[in-house]
C-alpha positions as CSV (number, residue, x, y, z in Angstrom):
1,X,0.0,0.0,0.0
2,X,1.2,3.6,-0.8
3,X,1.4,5.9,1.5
4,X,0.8,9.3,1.7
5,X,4.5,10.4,2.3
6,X,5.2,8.6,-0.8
7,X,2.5,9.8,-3.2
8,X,3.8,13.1,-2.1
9,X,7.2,12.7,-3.2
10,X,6.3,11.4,-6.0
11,X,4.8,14.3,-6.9
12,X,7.8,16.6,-5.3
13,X,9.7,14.6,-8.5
14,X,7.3,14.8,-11.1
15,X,6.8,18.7,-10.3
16,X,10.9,19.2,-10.0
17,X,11.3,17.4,-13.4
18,X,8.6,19.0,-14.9
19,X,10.0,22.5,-14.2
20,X,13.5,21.5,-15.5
21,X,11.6,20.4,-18.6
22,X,10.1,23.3,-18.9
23,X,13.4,26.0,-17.8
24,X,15.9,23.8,-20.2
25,X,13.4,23.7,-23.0
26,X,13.1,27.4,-22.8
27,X,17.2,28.2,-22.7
28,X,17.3,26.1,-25.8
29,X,14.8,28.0,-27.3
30,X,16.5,31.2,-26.7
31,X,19.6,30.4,-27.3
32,X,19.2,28.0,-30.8
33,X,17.8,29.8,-33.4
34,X,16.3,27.2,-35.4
35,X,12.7,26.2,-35.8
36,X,13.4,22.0,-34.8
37,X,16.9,22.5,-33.3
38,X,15.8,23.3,-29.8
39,X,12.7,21.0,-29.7
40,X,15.2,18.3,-30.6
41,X,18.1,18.7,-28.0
42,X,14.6,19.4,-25.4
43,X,13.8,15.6,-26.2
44,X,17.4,14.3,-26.3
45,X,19.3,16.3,-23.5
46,X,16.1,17.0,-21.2
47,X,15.7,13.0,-19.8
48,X,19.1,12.7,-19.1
49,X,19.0,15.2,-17.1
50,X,16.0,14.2,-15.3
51,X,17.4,10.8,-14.8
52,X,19.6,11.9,-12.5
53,X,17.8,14.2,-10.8
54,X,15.0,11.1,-10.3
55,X,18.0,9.2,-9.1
56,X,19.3,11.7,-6.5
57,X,15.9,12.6,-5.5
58,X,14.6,8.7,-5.3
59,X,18.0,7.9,-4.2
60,X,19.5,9.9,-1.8
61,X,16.7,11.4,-0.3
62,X,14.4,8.1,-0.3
63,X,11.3,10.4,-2.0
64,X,8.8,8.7,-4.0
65,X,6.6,5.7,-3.7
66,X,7.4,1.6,-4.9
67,X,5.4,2.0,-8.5
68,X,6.0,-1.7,-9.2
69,X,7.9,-1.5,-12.2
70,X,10.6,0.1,-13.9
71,X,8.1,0.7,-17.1
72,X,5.8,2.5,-14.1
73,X,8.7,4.7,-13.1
74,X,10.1,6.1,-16.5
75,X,6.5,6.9,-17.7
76,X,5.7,8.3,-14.2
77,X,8.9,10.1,-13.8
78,X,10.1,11.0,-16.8
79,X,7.9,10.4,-19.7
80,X,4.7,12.8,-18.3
81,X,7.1,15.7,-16.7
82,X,8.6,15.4,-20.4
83,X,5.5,16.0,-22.0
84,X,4.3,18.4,-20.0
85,X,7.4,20.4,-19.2
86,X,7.9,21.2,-23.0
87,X,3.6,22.0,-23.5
88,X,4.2,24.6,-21.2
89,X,7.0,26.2,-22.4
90,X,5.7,26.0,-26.2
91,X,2.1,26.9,-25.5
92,X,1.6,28.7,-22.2
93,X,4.8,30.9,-22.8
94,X,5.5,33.5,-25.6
95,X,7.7,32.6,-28.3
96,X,11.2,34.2,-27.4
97,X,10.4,36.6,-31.0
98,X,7.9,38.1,-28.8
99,X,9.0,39.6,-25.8
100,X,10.6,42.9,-25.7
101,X,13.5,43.5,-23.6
102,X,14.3,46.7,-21.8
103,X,16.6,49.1,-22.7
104,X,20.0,48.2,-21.8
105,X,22.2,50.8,-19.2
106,X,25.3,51.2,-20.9
């Protein structure tokens, strides 16, 4: 049986990964200046990266529940926080084009 302490860390992790998802898809949006180029290193570079953080967060710090399988955890984990890291960054932010920076000091 889960417990409550578990369901919550679980969702400590999916909520962590989801808002690296969402912060590294963003930097490679800004800073690649192709159409496909930064939605491809999002879906290549962004799991790797929240791999380890599922491992030092499951790991070190004992958060999450026992999800039965390894199949369970990657789609839990990883997969969802994926998906809906890079939605909100493509459709809930404005496009990088749009947003006007202020005038710079110098």
């Amino acid at each position: 049986m889960v417990s409550v302490v578990g369901i919550i860390g679980l969702l400590v992790i999916v909520l962590v990964n989801s808002a690296v998802t969402a912060l590294m898809t963003r930097f490679f949006r800004v800073r690649l200046h192709t159409r496909w180029g930064s939605l491809v290193y999002a879906i290549l570079l962004c799991p790797v990266v929240m791999v380890v953080i599922l491992l030092i967060l499951s790991g070190v710090f004992r958060l999450g529940a026992n999800l039965g399988s390894q199949t369970a955890v990657i789609l839990v984990t990883v997969i969802i926080p994926l998906a809906v890291g890079i939605t909100f960054d493509y459709f809930w932010m404005p496009a990088p084009d749009e947003v006007e920076l202020p005038a710079s000091m110098d």
